[in-house]
Every structure is written in C-alpha cells, then in structure tokens.
TORDORO-779776 format. One line per 8 residues: number of its first residue (from 1); for each residue x, y, z of N, C-alpha, C, O, CB. Coordinates in steps of 0.02 Angstrom, whole numbers, always signed. Atoms other than C-alpha are relative to their C-alpha. Glycine has a CB too. Layout:
N
NUM> X:Y:Z:X:Y:Z:X:Y:Z:X:Y:Z:X:Y:Z; ...
***
This chain:
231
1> -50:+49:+21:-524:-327:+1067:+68:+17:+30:+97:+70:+38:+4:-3:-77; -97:-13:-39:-346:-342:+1144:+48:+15:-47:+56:-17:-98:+43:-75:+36; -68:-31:+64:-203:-255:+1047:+53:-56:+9:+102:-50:-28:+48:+94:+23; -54:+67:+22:-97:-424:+1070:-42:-56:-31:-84:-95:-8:+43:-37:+74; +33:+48:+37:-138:-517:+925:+8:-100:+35:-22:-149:+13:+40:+17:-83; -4:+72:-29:-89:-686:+1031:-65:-16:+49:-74:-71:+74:+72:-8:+46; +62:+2:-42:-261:-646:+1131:-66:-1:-14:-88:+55:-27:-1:+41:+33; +60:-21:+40:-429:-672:+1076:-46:+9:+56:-52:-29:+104:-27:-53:-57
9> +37:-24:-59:-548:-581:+1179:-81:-12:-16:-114:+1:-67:+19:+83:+14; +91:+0:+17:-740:-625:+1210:-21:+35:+46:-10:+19:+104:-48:-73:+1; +37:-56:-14:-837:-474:+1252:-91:-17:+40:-147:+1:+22:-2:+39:-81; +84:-19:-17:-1001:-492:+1339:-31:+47:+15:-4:+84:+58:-25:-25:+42; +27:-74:+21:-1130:-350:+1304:-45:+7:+28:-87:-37:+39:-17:+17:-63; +77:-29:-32:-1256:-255:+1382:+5:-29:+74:+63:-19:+90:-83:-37:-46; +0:+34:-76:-1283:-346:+1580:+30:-63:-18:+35:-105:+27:-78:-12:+41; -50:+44:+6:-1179:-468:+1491:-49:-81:+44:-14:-123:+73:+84:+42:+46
17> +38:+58:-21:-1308:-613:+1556:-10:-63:-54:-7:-57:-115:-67:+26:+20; +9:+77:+33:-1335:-795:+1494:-72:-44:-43:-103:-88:-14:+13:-44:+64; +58:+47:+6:-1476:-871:+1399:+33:-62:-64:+91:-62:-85:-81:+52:-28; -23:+60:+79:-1453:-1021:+1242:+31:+60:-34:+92:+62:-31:-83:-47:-63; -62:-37:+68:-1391:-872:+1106:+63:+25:+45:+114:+22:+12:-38:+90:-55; -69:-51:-37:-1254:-785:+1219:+48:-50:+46:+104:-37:+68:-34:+72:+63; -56:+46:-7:-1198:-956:+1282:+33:-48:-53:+82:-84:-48:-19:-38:+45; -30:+31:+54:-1189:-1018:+1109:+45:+17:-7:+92:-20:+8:-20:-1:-49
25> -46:-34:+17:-1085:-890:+1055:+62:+23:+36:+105:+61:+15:-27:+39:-17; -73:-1:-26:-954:-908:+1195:+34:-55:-34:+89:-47:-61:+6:-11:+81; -25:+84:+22:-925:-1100:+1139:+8:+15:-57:+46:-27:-81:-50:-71:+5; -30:-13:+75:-905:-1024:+960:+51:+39:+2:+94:+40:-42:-44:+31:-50; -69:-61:+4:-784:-885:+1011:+46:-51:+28:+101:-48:+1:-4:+87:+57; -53:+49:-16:-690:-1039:+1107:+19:-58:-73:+69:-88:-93:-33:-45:+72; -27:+51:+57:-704:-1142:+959:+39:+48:-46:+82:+18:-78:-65:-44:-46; -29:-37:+56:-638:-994:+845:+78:+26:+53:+131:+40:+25:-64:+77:-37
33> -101:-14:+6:-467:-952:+957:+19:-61:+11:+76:-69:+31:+50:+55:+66; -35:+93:-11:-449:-1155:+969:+28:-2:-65:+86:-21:-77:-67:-82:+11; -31:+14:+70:-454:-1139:+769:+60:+49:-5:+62:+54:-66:-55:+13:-64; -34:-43:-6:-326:-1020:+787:+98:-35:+13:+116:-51:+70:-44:+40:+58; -68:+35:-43:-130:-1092:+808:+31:+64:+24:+81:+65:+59:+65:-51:-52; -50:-81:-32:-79:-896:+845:-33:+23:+54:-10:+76:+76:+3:+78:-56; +20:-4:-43:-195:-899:+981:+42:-23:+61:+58:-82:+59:-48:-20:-12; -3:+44:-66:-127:-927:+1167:-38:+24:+80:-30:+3:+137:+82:-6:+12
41> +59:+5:-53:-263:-862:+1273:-45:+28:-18:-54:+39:-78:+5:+23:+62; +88:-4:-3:-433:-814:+1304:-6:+74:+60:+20:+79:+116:-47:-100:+44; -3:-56:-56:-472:-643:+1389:-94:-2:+4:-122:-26:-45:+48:+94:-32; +75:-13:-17:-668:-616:+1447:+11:+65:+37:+56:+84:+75:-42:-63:+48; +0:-72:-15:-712:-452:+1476:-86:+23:+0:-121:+1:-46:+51:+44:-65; +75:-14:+38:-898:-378:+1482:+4:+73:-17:+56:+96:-43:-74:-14:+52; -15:-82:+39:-935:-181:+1441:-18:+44:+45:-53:+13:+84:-46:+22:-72; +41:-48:-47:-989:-22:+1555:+18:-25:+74:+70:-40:+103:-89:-5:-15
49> -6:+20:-87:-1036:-65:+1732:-5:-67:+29:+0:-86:+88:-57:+31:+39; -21:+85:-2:-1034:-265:+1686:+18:-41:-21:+4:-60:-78:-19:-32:+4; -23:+54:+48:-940:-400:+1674:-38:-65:-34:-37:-91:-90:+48:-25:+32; +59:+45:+49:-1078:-526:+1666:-48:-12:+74:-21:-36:+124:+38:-97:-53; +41:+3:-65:-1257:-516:+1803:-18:-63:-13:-76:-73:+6:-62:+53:+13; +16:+53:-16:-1255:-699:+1773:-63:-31:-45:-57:-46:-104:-10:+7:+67; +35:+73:+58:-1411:-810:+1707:-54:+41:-21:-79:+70:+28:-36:-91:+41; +47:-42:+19:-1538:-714:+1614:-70:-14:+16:-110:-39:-24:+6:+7:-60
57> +61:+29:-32:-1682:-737:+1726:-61:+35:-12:-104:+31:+31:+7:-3:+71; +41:-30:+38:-1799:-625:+1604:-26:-60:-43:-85:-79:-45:+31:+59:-36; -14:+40:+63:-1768:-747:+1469:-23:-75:+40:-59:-114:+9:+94:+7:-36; -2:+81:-18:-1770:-916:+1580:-72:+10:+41:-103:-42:+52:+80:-36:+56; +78:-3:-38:-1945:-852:+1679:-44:-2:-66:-100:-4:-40:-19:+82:+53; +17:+2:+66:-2011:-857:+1513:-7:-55:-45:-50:-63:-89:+35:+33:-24; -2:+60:+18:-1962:-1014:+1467:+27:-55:+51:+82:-83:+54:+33:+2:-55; -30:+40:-74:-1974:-1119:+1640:+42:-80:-20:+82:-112:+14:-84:-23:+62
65> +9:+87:-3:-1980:-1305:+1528:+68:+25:-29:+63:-23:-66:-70:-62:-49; -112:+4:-4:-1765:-1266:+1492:+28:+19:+60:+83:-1:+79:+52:+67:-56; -28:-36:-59:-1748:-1173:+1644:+65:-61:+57:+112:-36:+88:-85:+26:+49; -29:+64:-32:-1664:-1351:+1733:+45:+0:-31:+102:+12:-10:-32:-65:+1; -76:+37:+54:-1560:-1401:+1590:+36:+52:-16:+94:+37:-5:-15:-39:-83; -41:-52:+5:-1491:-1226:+1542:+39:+5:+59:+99:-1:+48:-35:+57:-14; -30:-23:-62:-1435:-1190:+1715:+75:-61:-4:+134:-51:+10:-67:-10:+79; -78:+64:+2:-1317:-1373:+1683:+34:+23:-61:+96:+26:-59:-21:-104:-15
73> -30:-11:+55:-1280:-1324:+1518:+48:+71:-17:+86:+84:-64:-51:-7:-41; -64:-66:-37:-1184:-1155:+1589:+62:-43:+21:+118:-37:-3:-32:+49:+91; -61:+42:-31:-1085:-1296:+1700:+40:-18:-38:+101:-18:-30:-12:-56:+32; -46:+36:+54:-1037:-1370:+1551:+56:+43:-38:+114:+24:-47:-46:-30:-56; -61:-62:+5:-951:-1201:+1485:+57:-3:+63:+118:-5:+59:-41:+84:+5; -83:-9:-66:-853:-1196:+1668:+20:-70:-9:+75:-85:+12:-16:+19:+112; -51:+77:-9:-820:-1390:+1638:+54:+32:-53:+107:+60:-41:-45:-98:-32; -68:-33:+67:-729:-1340:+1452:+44:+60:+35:+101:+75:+17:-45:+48:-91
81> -65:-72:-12:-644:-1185:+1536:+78:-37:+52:+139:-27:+47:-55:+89:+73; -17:+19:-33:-590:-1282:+1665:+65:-46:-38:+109:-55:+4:-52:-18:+34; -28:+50:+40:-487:-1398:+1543:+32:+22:-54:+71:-13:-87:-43:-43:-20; -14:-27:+82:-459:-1272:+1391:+96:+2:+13:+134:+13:+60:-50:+108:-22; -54:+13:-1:-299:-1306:+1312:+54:+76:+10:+115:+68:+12:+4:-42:-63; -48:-63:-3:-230:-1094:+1332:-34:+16:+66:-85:-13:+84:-2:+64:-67; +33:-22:-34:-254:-990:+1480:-31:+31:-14:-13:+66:-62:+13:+12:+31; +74:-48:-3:-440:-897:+1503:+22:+36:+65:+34:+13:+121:-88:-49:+10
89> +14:-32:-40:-429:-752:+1580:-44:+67:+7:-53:+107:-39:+44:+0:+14; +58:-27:-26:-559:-651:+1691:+20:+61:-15:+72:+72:+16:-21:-14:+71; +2:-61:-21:-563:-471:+1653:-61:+60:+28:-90:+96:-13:+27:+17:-44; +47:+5:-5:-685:-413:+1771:+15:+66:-1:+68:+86:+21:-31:-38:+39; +12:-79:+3:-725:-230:+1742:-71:+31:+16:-93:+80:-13:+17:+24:-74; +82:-10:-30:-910:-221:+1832:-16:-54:+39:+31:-85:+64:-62:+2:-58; +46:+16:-36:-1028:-309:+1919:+24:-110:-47:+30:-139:-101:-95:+65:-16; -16:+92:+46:-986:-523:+1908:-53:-33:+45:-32:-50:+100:+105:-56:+13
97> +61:+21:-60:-1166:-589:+2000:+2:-83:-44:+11:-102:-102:-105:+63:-2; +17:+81:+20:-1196:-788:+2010:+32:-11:-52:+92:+3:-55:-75:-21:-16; -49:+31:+57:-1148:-859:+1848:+59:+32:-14:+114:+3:-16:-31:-3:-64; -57:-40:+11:-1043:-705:+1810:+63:-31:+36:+117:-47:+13:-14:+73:+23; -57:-4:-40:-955:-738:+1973:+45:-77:-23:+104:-82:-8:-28:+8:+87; +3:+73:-14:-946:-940:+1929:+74:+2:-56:+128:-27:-48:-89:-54:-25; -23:+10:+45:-873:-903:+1773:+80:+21:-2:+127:-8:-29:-42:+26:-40; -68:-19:-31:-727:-787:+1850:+41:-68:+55:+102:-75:+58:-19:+76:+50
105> -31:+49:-29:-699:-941:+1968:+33:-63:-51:+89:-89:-43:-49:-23:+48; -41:+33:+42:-664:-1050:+1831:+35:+3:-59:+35:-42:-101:-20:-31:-7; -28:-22:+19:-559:-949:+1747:+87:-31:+19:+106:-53:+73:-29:+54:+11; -85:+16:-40:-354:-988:+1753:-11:+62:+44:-41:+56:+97:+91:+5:-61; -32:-67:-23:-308:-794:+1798:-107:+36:+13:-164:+18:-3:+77:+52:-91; +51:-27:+4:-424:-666:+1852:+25:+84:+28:+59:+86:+80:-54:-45:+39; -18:-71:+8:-397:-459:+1844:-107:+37:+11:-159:+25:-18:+54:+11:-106; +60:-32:-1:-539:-333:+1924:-1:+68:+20:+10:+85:+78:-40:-32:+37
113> +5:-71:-27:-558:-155:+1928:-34:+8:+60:-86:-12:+86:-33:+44:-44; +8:-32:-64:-519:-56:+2076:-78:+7:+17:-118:-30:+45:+35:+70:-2; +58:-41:-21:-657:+73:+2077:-62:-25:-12:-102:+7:+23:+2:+60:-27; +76:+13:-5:-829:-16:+2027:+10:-55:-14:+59:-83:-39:-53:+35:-40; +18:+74:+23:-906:-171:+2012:+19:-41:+68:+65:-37:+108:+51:-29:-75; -16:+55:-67:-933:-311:+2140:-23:-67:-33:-68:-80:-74:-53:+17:+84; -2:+71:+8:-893:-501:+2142:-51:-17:+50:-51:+4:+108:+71:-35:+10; +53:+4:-61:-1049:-569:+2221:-33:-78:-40:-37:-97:-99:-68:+88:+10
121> +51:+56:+7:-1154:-732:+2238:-85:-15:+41:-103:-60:+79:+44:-55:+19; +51:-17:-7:-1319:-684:+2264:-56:-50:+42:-108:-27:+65:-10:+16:-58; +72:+59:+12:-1432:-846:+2298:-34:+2:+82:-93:-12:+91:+33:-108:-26; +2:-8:-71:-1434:-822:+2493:-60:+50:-11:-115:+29:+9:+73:+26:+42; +36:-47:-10:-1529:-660:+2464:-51:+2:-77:-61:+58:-101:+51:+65:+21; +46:-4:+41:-1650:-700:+2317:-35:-74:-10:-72:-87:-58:+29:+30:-58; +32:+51:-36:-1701:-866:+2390:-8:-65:-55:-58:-91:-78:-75:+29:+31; -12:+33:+43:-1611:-979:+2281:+43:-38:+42:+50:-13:+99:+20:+30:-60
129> -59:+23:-23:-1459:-1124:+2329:+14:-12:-55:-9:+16:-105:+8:-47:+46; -49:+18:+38:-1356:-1198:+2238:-11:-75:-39:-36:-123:-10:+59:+4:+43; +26:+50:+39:-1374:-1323:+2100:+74:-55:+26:+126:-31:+48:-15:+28:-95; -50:+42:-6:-1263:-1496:+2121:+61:+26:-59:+115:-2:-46:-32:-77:-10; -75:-15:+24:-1125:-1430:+2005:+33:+58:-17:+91:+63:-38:+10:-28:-50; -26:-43:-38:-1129:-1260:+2044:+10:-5:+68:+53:+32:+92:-28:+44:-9; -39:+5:-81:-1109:-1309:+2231:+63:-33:-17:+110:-13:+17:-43:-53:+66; -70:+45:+2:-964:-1425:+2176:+56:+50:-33:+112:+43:-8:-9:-78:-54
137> -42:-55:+44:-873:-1273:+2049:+14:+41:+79:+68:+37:+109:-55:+56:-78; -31:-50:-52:-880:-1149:+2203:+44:-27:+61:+91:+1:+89:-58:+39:+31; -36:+10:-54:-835:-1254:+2332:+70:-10:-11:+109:+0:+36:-25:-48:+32; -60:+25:+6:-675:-1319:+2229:+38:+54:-24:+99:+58:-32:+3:-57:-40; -67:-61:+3:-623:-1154:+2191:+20:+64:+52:+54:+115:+50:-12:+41:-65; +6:-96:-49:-651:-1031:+2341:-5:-24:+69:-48:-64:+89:-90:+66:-17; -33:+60:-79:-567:-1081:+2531:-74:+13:+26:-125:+25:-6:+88:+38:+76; +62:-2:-58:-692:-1074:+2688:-23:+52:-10:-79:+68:-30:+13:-5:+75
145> +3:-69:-32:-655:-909:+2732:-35:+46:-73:-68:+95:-56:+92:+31:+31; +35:-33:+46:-721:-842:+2545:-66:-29:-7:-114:+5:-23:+33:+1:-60; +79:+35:+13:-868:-963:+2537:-52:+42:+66:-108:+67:+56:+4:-111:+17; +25:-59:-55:-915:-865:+2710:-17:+57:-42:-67:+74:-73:+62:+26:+60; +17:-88:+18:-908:-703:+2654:-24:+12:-75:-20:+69:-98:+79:+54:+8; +33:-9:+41:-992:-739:+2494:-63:-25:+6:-117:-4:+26:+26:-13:-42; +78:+51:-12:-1104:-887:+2478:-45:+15:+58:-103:+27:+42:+18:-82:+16; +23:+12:-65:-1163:-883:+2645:-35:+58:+14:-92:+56:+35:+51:-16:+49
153> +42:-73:-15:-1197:-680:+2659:-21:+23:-71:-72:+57:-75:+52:+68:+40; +18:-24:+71:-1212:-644:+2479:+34:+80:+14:+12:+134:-6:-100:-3:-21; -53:-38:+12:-1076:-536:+2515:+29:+47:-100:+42:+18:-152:+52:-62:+31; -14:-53:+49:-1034:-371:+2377:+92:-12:+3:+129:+10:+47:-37:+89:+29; -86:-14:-28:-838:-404:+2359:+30:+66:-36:+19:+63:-97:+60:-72:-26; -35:-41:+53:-741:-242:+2289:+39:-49:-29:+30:-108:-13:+43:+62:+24; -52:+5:+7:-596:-277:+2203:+48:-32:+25:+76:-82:+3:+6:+33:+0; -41:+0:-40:-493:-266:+2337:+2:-52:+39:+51:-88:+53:-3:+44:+26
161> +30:+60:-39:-599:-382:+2437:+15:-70:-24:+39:-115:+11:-72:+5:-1; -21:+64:+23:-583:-519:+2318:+68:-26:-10:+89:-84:-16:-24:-6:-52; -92:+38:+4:-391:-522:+2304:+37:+2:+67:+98:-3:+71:+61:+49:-58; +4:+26:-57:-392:-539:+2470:-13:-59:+32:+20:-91:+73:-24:+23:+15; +15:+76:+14:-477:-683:+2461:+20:-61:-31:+5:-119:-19:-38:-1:-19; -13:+47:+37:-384:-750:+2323:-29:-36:-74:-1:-76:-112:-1:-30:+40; +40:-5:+30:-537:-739:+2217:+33:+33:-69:+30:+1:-121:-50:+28:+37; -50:-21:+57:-426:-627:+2091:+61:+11:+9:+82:+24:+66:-14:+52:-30
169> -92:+0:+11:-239:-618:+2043:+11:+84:+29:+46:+92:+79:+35:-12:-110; -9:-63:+4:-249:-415:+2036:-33:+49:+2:-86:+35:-26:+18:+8:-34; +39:-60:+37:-323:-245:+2023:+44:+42:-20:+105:+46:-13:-51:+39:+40; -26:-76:+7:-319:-77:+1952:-57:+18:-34:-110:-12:-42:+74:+18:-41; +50:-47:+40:-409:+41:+1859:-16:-37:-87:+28:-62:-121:+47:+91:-7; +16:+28:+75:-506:-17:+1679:+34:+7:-33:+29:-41:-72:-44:+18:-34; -23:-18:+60:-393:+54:+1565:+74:-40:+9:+106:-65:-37:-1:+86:-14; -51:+65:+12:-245:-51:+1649:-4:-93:+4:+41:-133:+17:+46:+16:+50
177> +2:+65:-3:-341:-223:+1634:+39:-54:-30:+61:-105:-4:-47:-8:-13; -23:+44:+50:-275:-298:+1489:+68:-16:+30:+90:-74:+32:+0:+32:-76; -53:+2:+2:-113:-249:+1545:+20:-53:+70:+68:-91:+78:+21:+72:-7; +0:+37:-44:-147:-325:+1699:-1:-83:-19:+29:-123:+17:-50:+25:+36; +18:+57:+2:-201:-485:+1622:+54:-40:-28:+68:-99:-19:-57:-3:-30; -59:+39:+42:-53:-507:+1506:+43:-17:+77:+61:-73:+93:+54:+61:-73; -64:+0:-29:+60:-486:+1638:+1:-65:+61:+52:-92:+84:+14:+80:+32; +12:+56:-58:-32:-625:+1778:-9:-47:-60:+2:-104:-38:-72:+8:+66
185> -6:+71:+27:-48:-746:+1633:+40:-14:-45:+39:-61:-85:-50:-24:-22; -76:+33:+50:+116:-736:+1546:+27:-55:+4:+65:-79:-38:+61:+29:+8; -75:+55:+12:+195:-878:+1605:-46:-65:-18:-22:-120:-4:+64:-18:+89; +48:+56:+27:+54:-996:+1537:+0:+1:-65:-18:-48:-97:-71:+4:+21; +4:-24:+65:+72:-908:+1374:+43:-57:-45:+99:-77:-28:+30:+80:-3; -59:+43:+51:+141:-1031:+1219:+15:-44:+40:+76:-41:+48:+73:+36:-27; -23:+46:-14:+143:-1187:+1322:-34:-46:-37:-82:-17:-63:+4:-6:+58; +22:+46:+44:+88:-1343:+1225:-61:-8:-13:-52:-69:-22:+17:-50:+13
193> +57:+23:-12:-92:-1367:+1213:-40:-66:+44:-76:-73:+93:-8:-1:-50; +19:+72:-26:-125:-1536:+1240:+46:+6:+71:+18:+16:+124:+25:-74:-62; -15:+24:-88:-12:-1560:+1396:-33:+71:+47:-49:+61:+106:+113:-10:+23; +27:-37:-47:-80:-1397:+1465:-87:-20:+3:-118:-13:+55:+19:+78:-18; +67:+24:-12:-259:-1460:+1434:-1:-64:+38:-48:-73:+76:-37:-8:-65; -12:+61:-26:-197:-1636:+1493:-5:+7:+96:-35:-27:+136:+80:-24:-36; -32:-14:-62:-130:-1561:+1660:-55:+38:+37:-69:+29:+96:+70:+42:-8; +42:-35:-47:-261:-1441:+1698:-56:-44:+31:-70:-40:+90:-31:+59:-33
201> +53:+46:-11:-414:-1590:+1678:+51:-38:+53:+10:-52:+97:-34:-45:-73; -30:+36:-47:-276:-1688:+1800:-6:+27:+70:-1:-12:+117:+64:-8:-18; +10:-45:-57:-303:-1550:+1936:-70:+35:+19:-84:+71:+66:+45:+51:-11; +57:-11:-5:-478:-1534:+1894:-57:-67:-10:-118:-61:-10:-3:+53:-42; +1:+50:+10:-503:-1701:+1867:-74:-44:+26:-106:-80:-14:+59:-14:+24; +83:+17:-35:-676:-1753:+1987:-43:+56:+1:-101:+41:+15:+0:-24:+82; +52:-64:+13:-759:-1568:+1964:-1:-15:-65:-54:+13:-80:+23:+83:+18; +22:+9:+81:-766:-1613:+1777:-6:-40:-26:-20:-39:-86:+24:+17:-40
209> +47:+57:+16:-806:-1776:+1780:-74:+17:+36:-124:+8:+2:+33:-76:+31; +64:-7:-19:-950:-1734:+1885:-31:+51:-29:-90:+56:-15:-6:+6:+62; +51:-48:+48:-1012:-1596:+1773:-2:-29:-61:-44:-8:-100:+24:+79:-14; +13:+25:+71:-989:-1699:+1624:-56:-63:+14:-86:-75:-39:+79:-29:-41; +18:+49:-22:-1084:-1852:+1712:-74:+6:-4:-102:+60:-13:+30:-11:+59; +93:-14:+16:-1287:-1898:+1701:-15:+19:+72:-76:+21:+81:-60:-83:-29; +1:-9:-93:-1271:-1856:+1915:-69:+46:-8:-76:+70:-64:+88:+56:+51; +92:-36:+0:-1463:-1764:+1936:+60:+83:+8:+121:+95:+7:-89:-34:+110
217> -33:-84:+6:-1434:-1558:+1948:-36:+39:+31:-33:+99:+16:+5:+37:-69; +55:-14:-24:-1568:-1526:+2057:+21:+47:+69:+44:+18:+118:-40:-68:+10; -25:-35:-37:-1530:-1379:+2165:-7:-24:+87:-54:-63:+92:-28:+61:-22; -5:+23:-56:-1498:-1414:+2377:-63:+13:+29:-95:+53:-4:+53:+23:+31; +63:+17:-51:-1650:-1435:+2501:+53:+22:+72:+114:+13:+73:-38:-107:-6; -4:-7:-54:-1636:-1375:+2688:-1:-76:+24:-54:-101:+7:-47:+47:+21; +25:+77:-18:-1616:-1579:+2769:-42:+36:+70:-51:+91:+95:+79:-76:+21; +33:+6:-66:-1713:-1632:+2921:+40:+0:+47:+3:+17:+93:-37:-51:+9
225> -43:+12:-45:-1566:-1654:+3042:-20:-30:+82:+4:-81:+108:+30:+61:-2; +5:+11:-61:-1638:-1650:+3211:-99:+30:+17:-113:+89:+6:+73:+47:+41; -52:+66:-73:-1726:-1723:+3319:-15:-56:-43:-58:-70:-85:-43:-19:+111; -27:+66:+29:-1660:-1875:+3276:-75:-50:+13:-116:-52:+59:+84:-32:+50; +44:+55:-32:-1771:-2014:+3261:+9:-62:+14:+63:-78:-11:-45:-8:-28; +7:+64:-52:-1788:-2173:+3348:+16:-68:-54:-9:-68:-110:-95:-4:+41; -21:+56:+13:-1717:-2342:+3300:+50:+23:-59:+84:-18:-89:-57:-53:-13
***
C-alpha cells in the first residue's frame, strides 16, 4: 500500500496474471478508490520479480469456450483506464509480458525498475497476433520505432530501454518507485474528475469507442497479398 493516503494502490500477486477473479477484483479496487472523494490516483504495482505475465493461459487452456470473450473483456479494463476520472499509474517492478505490458500502455504515467524485469510483448515468439483491440491499444500508444523493437521482435525492454522509447516516464531502483510515481504524476493530482475523465475519453476518443463497440475481436490472419489476381 502507498504511504500517501491520496493513493490507492492495486497490488497484483504471485505472476500477477489475468483470469475472470483477478480481473474482477481490479474493477472493484477501481470502483473502491472511485468511492473514495480522498482518492486522486491509482498506483498498480505487482510483487517479487512481477508486475503482471499477462493473461493466465493455465486458467484460459482450461477453459477454451471464454477464452475469446475474456481476452475482450481485459480490453474493456484498458478502455475504463483509458478514461478513469484520476491518474493510474504503472509501477512496474518485474516482468510486464502481453497483457501486463498492455496494461502499462494504458496507464496515464508509468515508473520501472532499473535492475530487473522486462517490458515485453511476446506474441511474435509464441505464435500468437494480435486481437482487433489489442492491435488498436498498442498501436495508439507506442510510435513505429517501439512497435519495431517490440511487437515485431518480441523484444525484452530493460528499464532503460523502455524510457527510451517513451514506453515509461522513469526509472530507478524498487524501493524509489512510489516516489517515482508521485513525483511523474503530480501535476494530474486533485484535478476535477469529470473534466479530467471528459478530456482524457476526448484524446482517446476512437480507441474506446472501438473497444466498447460489438466490432468482432478475432485475432489478425497473415492476408494473401501477392500475386495479384486477374480482373
């Protein structure tokens, strides 16, 4: 928990991964610092060596007939983040794979220890693409030159790597995250709700209509391109 009572922090535990209970219970920790008027942000943090390895593909091989709709029903968490009326911010302190990483992208701020842990998007090298509104989240938050050196290689980013990229605000060592986090999302701190939720959906405005939308979710296909055919 964060020693500034103006922060309510959600913890993800263990490989910090996603199935129905552990995405419930983000949308309840968002609904509980919403109920909150002494709330003005949101810190995410996971524990050990991760911040979160993304979609719990123990849990979803197991149960293939959700496996489709869960994967949208993550989007729908980065649609609400994307829009939430305080700033959310990333404190990545391990390993942020696929969803993990998705979730640091649609974050306002984002803080990642130096020494361990890599920002990574895996799907290149475990023979996956990209679903229609995770391709639309990454592409609208991460330039060419990061979609290269992630998406594309399934690129390990340090730290370092990613705020290079732009991918995070900061580093340092674990024990100065928090401090890190207050300090890149102070000036968001105590602004109105509503116009900051108003303003952010205004700048996010077609990535969250299209994740809120009935649009199919059906991950990308290799096309046919060439050779062209006739008439």
């Amino acid at each position: 928990m964060s020693s500034d009572p103006a922060v309510h922090t959600i913890q993800f535990r263990g490989t910090g991964v996603f199935n129905p209970e552990t995405l419930a219970d983000v949308h309840e920790q968002l609904d509980a610092a919403l109920a909150n008027e002494k709330t003005q942000a949101v810190f995410l943090r996971g524990e050990g060596k991760n911040f979160s390895q993304g979609l719990d593909l123990e849990y979803l091989s197991a149960h293939q007939e959700i496996f489709s709709q869960f994967v949208t029903d993550t989007m729908f968490l980065a649609g609400r983040m994307l829009a939430f009326p305080m700033p959310i911010v990333s404190l990545v302190n391990g390993h942020a794979f696929g969803l993990g990483a998705m979730i640091v992208l649609a974050s306002d701020y984002a803080v990642m220890r130096s020494d361990r842990g890599f920002f990574c998007l895996p799907e290149i090298d475990i023979g996956m693409t990209l679903t229609v509104r995770m391709n639309a989240l990454v592409r609208a938050r991460l330039s060419q030159r990061a979609l290269r050196e992630t998406l594309l290689t399934g690129g390990r980013l340090t730290g370092e790597q990613a705020r290079q990229l732009n991918i995070v605000d900061a580093v340092g060592e674990d024990g100065d995250l928090e401090a890190l986090a207050l300090q890149v999302a102070s000036p968001m701190f105590g602004k109105p709700r509503e116009q900051l939720a108003g303003l952010k959906y205004g700048l996010n405005e077609d990535l969250i209509t299209l994740i809120f939308s009935d649009a199919g979710d059906a991950a990308y296909q290799a096309p046919s391109l060439w050779p062209r055919g006739e008439g």
